[in-house]
C-alpha positions in Angstrom: 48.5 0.4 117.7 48.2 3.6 120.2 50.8 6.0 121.7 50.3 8.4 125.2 51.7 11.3 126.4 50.5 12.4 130.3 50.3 15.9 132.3 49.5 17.0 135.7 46.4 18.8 137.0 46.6 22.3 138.2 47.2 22.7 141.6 47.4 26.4 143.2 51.3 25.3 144.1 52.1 24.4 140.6 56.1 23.4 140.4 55.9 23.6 136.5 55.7 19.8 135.4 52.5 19.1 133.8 51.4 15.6 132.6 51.1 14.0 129.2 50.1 10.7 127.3 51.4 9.9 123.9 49.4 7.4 122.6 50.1 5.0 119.4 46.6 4.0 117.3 46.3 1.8 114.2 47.8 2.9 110.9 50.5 4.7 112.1 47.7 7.6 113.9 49.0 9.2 117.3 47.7 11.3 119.7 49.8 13.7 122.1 47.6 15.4 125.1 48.6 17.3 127.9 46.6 18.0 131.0 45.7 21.5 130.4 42.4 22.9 131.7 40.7 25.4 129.4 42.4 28.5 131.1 45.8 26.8 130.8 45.5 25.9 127.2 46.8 28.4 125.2 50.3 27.9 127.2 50.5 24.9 124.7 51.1 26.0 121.5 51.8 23.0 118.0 54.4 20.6 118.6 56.7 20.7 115.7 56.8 16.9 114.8 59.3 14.5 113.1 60.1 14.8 109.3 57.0 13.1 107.4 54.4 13.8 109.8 51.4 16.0 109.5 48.5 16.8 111.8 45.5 15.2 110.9 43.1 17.9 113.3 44.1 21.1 113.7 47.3 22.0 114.5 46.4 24.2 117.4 45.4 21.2 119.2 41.4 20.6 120.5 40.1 20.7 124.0 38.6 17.7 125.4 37.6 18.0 128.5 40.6 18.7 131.0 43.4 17.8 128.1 44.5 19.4 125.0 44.8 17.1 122.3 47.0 17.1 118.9 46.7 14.5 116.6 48.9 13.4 113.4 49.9 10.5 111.1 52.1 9.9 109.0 53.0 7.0 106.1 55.5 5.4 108.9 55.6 4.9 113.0 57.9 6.8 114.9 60.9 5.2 115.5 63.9 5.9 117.8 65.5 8.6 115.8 62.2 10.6 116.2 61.9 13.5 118.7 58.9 16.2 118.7 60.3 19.5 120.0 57.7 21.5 122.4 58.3 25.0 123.0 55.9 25.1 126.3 56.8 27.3 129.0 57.1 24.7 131.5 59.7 23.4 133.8 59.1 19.5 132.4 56.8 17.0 131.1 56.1 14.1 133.0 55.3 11.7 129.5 53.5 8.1 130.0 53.7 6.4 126.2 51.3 3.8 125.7 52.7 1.9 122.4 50.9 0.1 119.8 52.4 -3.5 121.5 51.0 -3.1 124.6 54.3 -1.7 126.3 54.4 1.6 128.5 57.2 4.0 129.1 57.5 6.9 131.7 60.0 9.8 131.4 60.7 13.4 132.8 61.6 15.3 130.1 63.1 19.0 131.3 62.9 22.2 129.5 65.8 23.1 127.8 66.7 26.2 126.3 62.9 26.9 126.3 61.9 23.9 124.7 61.1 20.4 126.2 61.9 17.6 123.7 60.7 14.0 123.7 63.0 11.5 122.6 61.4 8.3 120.8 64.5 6.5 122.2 64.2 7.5 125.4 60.6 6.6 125.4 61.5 2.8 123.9 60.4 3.2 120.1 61.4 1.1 118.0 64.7 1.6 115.3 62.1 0.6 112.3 63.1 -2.0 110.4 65.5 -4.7 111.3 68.8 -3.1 109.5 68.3 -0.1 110.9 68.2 -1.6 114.6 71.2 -3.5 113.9 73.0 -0.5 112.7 71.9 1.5 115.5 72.9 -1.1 118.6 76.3 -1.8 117.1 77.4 2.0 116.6 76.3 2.2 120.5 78.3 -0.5 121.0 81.4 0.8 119.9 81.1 4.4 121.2 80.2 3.1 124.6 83.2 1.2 125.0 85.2 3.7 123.2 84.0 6.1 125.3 84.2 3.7 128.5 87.4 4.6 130.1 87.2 2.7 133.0 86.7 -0.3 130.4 89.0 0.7 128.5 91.8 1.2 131.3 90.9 -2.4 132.7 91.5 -4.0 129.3 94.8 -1.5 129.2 96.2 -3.2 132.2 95.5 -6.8 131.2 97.6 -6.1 127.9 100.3 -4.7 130.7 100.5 -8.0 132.0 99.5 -10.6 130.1 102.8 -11.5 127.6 102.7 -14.0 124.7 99.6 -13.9 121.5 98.0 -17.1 122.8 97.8 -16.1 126.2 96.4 -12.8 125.1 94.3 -14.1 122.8 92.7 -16.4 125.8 92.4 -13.3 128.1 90.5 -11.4 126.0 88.2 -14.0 124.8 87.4 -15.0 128.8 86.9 -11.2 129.1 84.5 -11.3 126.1 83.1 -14.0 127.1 82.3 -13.3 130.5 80.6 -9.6 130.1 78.0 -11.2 126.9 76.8 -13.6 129.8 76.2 -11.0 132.0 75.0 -8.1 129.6 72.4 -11.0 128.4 71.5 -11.6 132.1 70.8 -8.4 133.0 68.8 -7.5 129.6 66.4 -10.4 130.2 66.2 -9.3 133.7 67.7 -12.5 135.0 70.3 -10.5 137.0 69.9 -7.1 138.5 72.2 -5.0 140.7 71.8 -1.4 141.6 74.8 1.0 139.2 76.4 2.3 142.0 78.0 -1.4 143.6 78.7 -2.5 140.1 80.5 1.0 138.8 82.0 1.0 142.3 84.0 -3.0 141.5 84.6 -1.8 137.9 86.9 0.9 139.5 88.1 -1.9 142.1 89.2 -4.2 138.8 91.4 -1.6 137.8 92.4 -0.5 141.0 93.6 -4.6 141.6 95.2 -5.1 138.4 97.4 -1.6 138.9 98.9 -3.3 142.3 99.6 -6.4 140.3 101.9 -4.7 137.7 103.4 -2.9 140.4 103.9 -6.3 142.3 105.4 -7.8 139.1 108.1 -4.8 139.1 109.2 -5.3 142.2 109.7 -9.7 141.1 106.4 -10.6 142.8 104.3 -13.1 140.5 100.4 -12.2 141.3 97.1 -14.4 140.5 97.1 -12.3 137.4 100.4 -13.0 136.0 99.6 -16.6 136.9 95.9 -16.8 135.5 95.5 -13.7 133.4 92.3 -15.1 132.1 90.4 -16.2 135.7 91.3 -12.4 136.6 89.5 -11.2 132.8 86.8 -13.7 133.3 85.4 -12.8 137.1 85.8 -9.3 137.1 84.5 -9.5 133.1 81.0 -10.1 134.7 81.3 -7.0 136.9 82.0 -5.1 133.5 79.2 -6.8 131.3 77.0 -5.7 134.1 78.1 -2.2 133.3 77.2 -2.6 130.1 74.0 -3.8 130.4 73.3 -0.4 132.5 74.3 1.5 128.9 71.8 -0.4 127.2 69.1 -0.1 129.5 69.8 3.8 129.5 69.5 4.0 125.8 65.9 2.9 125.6 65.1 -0.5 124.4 62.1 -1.5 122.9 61.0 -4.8 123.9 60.2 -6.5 120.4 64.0 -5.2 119.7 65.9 -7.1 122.9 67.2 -10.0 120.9 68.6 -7.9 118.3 69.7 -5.2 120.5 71.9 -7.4 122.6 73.6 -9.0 119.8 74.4 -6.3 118.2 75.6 -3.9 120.9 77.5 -6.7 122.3 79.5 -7.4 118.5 79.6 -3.3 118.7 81.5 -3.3 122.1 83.8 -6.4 120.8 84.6 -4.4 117.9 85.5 -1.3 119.8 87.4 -3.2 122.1 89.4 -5.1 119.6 90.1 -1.6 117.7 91.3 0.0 121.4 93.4 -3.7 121.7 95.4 -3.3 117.9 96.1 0.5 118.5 97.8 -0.4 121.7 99.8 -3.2 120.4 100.5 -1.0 117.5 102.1 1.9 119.6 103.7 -0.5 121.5 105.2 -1.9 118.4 106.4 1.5 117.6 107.8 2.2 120.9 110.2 -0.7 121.0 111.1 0.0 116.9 112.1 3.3 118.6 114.4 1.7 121.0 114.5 4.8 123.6 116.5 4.9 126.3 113.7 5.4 129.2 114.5 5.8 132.9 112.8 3.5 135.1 111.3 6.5 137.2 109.3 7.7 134.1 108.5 4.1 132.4 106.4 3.8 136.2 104.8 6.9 136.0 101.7 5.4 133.3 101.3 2.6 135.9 101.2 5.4 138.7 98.2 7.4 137.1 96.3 3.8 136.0 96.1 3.2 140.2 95.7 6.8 140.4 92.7 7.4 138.8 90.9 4.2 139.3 91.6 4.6 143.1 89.9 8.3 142.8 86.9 6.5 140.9 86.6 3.7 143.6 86.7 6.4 146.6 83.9 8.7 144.7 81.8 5.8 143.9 82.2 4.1 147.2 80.7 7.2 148.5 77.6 6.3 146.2 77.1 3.5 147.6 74.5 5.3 149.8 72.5 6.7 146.7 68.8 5.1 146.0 70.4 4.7 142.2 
């Protein structure tokens, strides 16, 4: 196995990124160098590495030629949870990773607060063994889509609309449904959209079901009311596509895709069925409550839902224009 970290040459306008390779060898050995010609090399001082590992050369580092190198072990590979902190006076680090399996990652890394620090997960490492990985995709399954409010605030209006357990029940099941094919799509590279179009519908969904309820005050049946679950199902794929943009952002290693999409998928089911019973449970209370509620102010949450997902749809239509 062998690991690679990258950095620039010297050039007399120097924008303070340098170049490094971290590079994964057998038995768990790795090498970090950074381009640094002999008069730059004391600008790089130790790396202070991950619990458990040691420097097998000295920690200092040894110049070879126009890198520095530092090399350590330890009884374990790094793994996602991993980071190695670098306090180098330099605007970034421009890392290429060159993993035991074959696969390469790139990735800036900026200085922050005088230090520049690699990420294992943003660089693709693996989670170690197989429990940890599962553990690790579903708790990012549940804080993305906890922490999803345009997700959330779609599946907010469907339980506006949609009346009666069996119909709910089939509304959020084509929801589910439709986002795991799309999330597994996207993963395996089947299906790929640029974020801006896709995050730009997601705030269209919400925008179209926030007319809908409005439509139903005013005695107007919409498509939704009619076929709550066609409406969860098609724009369901515009939101699984979102998701699969989370996941791709986390850093996935490719021996870890299988897993990973299971389990962040059964993570963002279980967040959204936890958002789903604590709105049915304050709903619950509300009518136990029996308040007497003017019709002006019962509108008023329907009001900010079209709102704020017509705010999100005009900023990110005006991404549309963005290389992202």
């Amino acid at each position: 196995m062998r690991v690679f970290f990258v950095t620039a040459s010297v050039f007399a306008h120097d924008i303070g990124v340098s170049k490094a390779e971290l590079v994964e060898g057998s038995n768990n050995q790795y090498q970090l160098r950074v381009h640094a010609p002999a008069m730059m090399a004391a600008r790089f001082s130790s790396p202070q590495l991950p619990e458990g590992f040691e420097f097998t050369a000295n920690p200092r580092g040894s110049q070879q030629g126009q890198w520095k190198v530092f090399e350590f072990s330890a009884e374990r590979a790094l793994r996602a949870g991993d980071e190695i902190r670098l306090a180098w006076e330099r605007d970034g680090l421009m890392v290429t990773t060159y993993w035991g399996d074959g696969s390469q990652v790139s990735r800036l890394f900026k200085n922050q607060a005088g230090a520049i620090t690699l990420s294992m997960a943003q660089l693709k490492a693996t989670s170690g063994s197989w429990q940890d990985a599962a553990q690790r995709y579903l708790f990012l399954g549940v804080e993305h889509i906890l922490l999803g409010v345009d997700h959330l605030l779609f599946v907010l209006g469907l339980l506006w609309i949609v009346r009666g357990s069996a119909a709910l029940v089939k509304t959020i099941t084509a929801f589910t449904l439709a986002h795991s094919i799309t999330l597994g799509l996207a993963t395996f590279d089947y299906l790929t959209l640029r974020s801006a179009p896709v995050e730009t519908c997601i705030a269209l969904s919400i925008v179209f079901l926030a007319v809908e309820i409005m439509r139903a005050r005013e005695g107007q049946t919409g498509l939704t009311h009619r076929y709550p679950w066609v409406v969860a199902f098609a724009f369901g794929l515009l939101h699984g596509l979102g998701f699969a943009g989370a996941l791709s952002e986390i850093g996935l290693a490719q021996s870890e895709i299988p897993l990973a999409l299971l389990f962040f998928n059964v993570g963002v089911e279980l967040g959204q069925l936890i958002f789903v019973f604590t709105v049915l449970l304050v709903a619950l209370f509300g009518r136990k409550l029996n308040l007497a509620i003017p019709n002006h102010i019962r509108v008023l949450p329907v009001y900010c839902l079209g709102g704020l997902s017509a705010y999100w749809l005009l900023t990110r239509v005006a991404m549309l224009g963005s290389p992202v």
